[in-house]
N, CA, C and O atoms as CSV, one atom per row, in Angstrom:
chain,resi,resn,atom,element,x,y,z
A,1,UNK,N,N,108.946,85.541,97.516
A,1,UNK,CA,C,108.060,84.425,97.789
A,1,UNK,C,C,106.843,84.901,98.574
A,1,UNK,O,O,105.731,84.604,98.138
A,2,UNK,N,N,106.954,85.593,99.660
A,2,UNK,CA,C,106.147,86.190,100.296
A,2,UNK,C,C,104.961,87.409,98.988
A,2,UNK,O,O,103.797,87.629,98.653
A,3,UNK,N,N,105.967,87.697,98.811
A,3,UNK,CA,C,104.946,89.146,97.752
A,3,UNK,C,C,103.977,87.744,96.806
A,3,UNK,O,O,102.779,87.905,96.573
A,4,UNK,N,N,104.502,86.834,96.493
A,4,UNK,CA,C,103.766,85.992,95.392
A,4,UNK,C,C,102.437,85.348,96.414
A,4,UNK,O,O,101.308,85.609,95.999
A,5,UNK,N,N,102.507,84.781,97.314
A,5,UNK,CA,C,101.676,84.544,98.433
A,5,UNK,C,C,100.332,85.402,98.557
A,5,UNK,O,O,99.187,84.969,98.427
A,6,UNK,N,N,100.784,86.910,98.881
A,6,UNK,CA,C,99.879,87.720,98.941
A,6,UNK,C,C,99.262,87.973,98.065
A,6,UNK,O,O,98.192,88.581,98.066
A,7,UNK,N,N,99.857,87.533,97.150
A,7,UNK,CA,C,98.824,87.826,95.731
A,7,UNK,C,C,98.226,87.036,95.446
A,7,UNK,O,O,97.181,87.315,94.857
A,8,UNK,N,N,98.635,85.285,95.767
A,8,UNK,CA,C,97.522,84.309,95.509
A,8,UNK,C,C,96.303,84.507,96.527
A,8,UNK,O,O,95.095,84.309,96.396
A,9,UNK,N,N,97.123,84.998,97.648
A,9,UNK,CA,C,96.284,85.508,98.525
A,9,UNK,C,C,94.772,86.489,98.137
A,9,UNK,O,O,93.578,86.237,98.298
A,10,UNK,N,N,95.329,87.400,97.699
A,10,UNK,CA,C,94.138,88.396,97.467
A,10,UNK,C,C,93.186,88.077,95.795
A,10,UNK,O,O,92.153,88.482,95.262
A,11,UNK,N,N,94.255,87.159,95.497
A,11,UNK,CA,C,93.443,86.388,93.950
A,11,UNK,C,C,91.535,85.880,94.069
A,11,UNK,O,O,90.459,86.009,93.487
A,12,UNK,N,N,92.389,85.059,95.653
A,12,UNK,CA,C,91.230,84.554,96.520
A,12,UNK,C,C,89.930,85.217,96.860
A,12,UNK,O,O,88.788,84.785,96.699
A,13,UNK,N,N,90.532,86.896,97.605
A,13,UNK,CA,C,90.114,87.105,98.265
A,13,UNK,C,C,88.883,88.087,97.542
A,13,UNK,O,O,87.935,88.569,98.162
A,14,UNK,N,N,89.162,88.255,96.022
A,14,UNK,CA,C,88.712,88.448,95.118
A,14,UNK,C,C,87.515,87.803,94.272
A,14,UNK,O,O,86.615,88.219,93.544
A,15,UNK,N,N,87.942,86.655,94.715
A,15,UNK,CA,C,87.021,85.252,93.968
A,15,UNK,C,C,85.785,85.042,95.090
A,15,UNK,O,O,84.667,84.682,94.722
A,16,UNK,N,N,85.997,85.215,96.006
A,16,UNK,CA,C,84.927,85.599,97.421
A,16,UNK,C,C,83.880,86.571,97.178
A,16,UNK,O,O,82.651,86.617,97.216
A,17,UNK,N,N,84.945,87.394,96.890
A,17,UNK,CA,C,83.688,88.411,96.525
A,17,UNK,C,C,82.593,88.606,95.579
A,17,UNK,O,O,81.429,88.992,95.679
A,18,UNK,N,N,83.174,88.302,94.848
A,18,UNK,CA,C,82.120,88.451,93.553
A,18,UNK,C,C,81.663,86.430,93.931
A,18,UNK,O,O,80.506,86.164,93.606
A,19,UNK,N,N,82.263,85.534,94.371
A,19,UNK,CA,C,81.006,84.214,94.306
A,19,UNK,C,C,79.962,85.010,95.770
A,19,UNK,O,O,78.768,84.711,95.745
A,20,UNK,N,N,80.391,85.872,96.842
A,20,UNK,CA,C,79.245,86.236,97.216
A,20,UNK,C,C,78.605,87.346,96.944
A,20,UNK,O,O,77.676,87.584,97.716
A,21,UNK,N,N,78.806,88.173,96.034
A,21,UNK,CA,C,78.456,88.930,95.043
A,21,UNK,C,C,76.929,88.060,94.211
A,21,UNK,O,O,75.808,88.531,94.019
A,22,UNK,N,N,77.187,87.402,94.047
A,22,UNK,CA,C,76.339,86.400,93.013
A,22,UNK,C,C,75.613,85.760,93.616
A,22,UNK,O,O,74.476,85.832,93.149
A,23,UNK,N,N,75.732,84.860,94.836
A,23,UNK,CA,C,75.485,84.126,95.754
A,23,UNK,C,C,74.635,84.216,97.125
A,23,UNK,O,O,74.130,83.362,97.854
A,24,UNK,N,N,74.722,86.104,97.167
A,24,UNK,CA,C,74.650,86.858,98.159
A,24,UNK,C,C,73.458,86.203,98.631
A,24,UNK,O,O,73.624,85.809,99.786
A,25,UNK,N,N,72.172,85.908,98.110
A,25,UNK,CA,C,70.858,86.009,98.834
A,25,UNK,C,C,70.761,84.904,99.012
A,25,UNK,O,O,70.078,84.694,100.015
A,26,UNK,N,N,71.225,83.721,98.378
A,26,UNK,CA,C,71.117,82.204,99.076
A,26,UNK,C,C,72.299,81.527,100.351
A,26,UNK,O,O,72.271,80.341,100.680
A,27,UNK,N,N,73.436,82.705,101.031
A,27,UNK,CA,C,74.167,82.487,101.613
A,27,UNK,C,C,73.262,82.798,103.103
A,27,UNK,O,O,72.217,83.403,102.868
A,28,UNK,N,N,73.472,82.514,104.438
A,28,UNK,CA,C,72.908,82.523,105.664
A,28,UNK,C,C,73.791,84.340,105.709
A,28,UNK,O,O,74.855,84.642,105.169
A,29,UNK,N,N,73.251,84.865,106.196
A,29,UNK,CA,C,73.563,86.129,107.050
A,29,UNK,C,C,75.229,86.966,105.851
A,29,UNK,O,O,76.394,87.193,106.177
A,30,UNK,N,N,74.623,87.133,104.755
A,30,UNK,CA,C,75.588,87.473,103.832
A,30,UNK,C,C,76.278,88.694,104.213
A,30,UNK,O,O,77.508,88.656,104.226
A,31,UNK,N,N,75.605,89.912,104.567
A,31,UNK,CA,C,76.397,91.226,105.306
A,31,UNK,C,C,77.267,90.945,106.120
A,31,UNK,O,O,78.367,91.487,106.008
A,32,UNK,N,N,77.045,90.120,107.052
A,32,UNK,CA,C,78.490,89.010,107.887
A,32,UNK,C,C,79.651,88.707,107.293
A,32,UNK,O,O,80.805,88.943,107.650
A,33,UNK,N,N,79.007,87.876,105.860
A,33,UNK,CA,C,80.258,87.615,105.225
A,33,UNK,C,C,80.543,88.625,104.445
A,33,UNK,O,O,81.614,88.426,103.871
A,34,UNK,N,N,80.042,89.648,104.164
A,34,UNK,CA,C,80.696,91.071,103.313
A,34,UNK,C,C,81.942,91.895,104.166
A,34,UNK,O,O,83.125,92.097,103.889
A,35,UNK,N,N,81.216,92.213,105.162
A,35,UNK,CA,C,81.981,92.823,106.650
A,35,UNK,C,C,82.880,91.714,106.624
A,35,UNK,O,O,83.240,91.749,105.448
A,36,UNK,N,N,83.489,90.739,107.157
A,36,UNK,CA,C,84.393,89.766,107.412
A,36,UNK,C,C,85.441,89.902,105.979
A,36,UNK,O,O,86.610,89.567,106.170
A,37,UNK,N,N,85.162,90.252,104.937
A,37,UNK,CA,C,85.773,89.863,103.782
A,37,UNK,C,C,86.395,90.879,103.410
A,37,UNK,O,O,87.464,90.824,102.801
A,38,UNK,N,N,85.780,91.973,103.741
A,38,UNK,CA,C,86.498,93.456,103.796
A,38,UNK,C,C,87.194,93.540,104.804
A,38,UNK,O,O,88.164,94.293,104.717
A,39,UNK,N,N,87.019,92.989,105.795
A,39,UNK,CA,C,88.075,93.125,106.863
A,39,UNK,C,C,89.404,92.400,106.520
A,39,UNK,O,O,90.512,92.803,106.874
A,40,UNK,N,N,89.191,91.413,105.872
A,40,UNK,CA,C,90.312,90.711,105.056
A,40,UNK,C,C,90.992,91.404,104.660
A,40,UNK,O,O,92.026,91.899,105.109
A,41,UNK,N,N,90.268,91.554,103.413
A,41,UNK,CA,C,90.907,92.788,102.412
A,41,UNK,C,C,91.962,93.856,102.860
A,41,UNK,O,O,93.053,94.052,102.325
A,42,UNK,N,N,91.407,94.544,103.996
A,42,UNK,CA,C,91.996,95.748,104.985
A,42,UNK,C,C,93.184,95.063,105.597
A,42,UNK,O,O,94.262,95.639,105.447
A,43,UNK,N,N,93.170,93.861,106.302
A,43,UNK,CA,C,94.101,93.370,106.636
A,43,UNK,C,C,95.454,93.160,105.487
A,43,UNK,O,O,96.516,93.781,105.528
A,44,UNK,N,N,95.035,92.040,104.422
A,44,UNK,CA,C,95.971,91.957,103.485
A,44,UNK,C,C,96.685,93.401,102.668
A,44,UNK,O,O,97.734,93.403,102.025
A,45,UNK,N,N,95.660,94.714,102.953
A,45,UNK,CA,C,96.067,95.774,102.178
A,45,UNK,C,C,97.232,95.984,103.340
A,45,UNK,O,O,98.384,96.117,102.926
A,46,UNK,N,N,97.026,96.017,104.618
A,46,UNK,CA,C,97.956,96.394,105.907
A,46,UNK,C,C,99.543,95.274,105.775
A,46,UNK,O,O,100.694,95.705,105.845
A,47,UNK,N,N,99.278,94.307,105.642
A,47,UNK,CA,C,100.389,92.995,104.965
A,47,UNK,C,C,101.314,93.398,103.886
A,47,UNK,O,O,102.530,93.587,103.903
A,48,UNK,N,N,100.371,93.490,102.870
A,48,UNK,CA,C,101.510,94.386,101.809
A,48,UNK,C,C,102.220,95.928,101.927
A,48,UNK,O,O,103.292,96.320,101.464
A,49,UNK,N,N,101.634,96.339,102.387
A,49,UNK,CA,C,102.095,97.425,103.178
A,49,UNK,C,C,103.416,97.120,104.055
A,49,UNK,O,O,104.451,97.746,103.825
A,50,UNK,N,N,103.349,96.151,105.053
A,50,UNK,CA,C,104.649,95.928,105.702
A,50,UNK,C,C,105.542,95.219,104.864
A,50,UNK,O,O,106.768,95.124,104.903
A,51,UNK,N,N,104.790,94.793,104.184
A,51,UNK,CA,C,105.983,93.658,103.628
A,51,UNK,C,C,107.034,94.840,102.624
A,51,UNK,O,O,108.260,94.865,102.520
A,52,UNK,N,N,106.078,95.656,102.047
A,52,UNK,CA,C,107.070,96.829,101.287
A,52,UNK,C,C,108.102,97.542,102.002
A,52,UNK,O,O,109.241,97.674,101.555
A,53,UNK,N,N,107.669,98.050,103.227
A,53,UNK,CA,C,108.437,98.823,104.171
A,53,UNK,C,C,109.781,97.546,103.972
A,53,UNK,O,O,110.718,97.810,103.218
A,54,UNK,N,N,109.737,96.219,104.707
A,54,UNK,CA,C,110.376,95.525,105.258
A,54,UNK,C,C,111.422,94.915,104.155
A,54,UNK,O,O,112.471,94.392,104.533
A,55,UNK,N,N,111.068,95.013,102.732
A,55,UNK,CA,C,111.739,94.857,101.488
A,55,UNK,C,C,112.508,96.106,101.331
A,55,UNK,O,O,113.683,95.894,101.033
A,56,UNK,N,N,112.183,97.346,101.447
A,56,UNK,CA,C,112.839,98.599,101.757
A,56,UNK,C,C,114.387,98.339,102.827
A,56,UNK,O,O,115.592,98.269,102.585
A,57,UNK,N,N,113.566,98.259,104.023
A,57,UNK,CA,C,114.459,98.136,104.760
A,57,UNK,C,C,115.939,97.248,104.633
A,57,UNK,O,O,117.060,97.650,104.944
A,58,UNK,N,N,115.547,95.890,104.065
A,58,UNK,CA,C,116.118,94.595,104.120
A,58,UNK,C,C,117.039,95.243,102.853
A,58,UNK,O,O,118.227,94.950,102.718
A,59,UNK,N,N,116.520,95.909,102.198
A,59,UNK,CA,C,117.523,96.387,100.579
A,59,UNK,C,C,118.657,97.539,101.215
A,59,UNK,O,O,119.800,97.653,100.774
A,60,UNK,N,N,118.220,98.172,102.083
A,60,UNK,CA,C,118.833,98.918,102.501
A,60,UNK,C,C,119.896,98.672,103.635
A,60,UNK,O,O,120.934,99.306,103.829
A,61,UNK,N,N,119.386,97.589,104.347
A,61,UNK,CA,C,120.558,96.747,105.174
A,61,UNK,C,C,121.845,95.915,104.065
A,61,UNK,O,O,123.075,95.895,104.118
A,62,UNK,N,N,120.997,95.393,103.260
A,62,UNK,CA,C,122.518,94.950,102.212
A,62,UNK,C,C,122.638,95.427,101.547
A,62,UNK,O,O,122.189,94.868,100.546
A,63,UNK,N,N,123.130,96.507,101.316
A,63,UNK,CA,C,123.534,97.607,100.598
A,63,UNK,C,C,124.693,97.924,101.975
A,63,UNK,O,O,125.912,98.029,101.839
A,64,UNK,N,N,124.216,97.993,102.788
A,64,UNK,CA,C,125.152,98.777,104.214
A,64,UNK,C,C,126.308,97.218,104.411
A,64,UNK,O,O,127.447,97.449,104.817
A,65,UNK,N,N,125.895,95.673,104.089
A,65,UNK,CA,C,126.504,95.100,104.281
A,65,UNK,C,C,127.847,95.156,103.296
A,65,UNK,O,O,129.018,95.191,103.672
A,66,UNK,N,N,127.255,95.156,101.681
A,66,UNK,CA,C,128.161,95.447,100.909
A,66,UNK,C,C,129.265,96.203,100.962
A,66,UNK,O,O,130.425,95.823,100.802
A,67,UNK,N,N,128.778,97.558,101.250
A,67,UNK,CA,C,129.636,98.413,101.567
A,67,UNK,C,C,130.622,98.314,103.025
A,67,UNK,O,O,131.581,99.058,103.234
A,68,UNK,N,N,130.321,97.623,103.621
A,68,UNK,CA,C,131.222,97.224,104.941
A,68,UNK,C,C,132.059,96.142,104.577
A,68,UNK,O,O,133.111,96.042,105.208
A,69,UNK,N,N,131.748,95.084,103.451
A,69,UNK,CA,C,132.664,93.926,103.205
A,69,UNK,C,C,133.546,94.551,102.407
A,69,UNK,O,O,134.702,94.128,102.393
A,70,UNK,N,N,133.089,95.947,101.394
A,70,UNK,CA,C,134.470,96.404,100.583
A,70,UNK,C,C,135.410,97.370,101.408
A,70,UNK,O,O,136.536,97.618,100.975
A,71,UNK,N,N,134.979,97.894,102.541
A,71,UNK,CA,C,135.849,98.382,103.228
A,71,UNK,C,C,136.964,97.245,104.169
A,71,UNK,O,O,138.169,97.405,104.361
A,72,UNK,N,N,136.393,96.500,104.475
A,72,UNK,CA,C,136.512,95.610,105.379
A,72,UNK,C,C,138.169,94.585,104.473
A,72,UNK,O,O,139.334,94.370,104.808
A,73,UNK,N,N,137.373,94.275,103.367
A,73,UNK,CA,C,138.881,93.605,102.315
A,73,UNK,C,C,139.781,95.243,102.094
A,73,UNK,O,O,141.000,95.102,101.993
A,74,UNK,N,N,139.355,96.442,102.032
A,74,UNK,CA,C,140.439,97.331,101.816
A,74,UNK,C,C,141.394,97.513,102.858
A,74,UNK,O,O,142.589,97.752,102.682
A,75,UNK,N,N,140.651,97.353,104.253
A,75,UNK,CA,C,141.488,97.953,105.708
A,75,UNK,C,C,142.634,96.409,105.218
A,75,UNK,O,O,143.785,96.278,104.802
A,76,UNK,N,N,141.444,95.450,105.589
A,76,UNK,CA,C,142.724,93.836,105.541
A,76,UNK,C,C,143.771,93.953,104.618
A,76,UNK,O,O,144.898,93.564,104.925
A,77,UNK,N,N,143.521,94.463,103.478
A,77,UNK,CA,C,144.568,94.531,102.585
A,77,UNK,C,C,145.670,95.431,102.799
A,77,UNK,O,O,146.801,94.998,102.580
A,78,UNK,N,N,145.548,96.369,103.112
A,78,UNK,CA,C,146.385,97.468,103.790
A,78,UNK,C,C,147.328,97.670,105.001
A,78,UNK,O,O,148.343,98.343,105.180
A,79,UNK,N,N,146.177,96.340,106.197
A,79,UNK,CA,C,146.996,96.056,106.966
A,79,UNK,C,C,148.150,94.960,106.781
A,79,UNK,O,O,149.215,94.844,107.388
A,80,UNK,N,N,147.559,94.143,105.676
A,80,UNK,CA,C,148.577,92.903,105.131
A,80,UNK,C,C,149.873,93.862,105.033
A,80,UNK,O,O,150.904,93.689,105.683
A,81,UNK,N,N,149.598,95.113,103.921
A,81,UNK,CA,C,150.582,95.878,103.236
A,81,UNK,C,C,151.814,96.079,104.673
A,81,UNK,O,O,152.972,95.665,104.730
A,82,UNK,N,N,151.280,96.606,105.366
A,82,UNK,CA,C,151.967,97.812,106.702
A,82,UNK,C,C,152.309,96.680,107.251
A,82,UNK,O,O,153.530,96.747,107.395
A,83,UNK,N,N,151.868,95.522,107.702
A,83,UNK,CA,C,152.547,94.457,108.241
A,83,UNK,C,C,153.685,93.980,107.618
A,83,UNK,O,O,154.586,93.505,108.309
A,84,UNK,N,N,153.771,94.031,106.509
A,84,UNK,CA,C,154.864,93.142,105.051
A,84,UNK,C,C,155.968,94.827,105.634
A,84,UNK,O,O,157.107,94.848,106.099
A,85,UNK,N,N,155.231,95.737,105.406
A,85,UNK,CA,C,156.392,96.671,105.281
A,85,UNK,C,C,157.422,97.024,106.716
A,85,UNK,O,O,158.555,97.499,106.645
A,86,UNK,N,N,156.833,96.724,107.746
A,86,UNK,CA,C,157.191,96.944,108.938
A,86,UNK,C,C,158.096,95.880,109.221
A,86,UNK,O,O,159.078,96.238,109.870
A,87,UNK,N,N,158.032,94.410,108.851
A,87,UNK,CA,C,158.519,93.194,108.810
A,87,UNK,C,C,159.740,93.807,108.045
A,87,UNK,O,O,160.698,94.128,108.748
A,88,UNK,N,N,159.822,93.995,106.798
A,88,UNK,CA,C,160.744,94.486,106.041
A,88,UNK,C,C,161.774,95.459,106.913
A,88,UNK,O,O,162.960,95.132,106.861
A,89,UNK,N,N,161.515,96.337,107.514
A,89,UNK,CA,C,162.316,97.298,107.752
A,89,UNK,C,C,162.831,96.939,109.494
A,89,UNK,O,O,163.382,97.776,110.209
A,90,UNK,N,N,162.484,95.465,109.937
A,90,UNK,CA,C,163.247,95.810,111.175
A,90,UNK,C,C,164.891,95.599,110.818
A,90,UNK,O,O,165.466,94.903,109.982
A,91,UNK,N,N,165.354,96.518,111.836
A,91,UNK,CA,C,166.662,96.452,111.600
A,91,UNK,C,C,167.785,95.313,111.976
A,91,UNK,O,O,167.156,94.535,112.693
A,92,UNK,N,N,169.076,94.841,111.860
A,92,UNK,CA,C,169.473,93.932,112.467
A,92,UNK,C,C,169.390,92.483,112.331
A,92,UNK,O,O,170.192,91.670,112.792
A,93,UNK,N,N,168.153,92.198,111.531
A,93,UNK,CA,C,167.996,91.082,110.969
A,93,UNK,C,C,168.598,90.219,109.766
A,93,UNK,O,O,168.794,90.728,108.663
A,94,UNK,N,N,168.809,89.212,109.978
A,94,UNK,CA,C,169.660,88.651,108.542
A,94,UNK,C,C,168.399,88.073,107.381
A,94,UNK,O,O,167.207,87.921,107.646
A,95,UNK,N,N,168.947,87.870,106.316
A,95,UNK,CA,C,168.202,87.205,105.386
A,95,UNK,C,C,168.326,86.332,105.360
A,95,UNK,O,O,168.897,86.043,104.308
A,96,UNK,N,N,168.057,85.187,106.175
A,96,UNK,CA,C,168.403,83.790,106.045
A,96,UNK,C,C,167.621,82.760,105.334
A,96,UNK,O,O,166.526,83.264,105.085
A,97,UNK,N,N,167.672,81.702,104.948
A,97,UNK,CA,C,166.623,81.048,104.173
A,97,UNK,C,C,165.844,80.709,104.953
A,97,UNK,O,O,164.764,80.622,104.370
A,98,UNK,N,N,165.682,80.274,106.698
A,98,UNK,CA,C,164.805,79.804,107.588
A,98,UNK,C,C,163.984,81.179,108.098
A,98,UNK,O,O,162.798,81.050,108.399
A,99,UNK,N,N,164.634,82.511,108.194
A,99,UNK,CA,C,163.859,83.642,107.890
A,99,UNK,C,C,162.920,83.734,106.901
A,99,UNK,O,O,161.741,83.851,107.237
A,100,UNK,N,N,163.241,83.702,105.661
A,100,UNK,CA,C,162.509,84.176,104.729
A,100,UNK,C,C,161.364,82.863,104.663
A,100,UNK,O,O,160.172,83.138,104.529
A,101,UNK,N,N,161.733,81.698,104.748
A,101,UNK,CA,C,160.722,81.005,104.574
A,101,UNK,C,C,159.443,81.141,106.325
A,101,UNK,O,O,158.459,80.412,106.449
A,102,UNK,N,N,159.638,81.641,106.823
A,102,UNK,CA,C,158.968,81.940,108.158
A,102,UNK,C,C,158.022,82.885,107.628
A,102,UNK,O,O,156.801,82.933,107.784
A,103,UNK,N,N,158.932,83.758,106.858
A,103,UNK,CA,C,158.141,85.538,106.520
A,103,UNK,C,C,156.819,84.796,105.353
A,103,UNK,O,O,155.609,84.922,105.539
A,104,UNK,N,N,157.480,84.024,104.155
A,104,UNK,CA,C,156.667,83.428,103.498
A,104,UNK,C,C,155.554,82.839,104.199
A,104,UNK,O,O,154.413,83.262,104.014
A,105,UNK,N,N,155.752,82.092,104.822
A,105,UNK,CA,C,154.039,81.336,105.722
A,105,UNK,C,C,153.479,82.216,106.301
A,105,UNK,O,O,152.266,82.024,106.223
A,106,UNK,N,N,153.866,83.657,107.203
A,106,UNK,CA,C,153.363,84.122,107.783
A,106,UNK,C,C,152.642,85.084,106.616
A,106,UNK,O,O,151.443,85.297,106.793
A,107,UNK,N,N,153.163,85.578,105.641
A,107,UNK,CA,C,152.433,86.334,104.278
A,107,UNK,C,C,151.109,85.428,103.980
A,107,UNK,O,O,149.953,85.841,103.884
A,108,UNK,N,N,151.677,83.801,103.832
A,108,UNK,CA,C,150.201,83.114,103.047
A,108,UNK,C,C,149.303,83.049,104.012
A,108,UNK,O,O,148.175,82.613,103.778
């Protein structure tokens, strides 16, 4: 949305130029508005410029998120596993139906 902006942006900033391009000698103090319009320009060239870096960056932060949510469901899953298996193997315990249905809720 932003990148589309800057471009209606500089569509503009384009259409300036050349109407004072054309316009130049019936405008009050036109080198004013040449200087001012290039300074624009310089600015919006400096804008897209960050905005690229900051699209860089932002691609490169979710990418790092992705990869932390698939680790993140592998550890959980694993610890589900080692929890189920550790549950399983204490010793001494009976299989009772008020057991197993305990173990069941605590699984879902």
């Amino acid at each position: 949305e932003l990148e589309n902006q800057l471009t209606a942006k500089s569509k503009t900033l384009d259409e300036l130029k050349q109407s004072l391009a054309l316009n130049g000698s019936e405008e009050p103090n036109p080198e004013a508005q040449s200087l001012r319009i290039a300074e624009l320009c310089e600015m919006m060239d400096s804008i897209v410029k960050q905005v690229a870096q900051l699209k860089a960056s932002m691609q490169s932060t979710l990418e790092q998120w992705r990869a932390y949510d698939e680790i993140y469901a592998e550890v959980s899953l694993m610890t589900t596993k080692y929890s189920y298996c550790i549950d399983q193997c204490k010793p001494g315990e009976e299989a009772s139906l008020e057991a197993l249905k305990k173990q069941v809720k605590a699984l879902q």
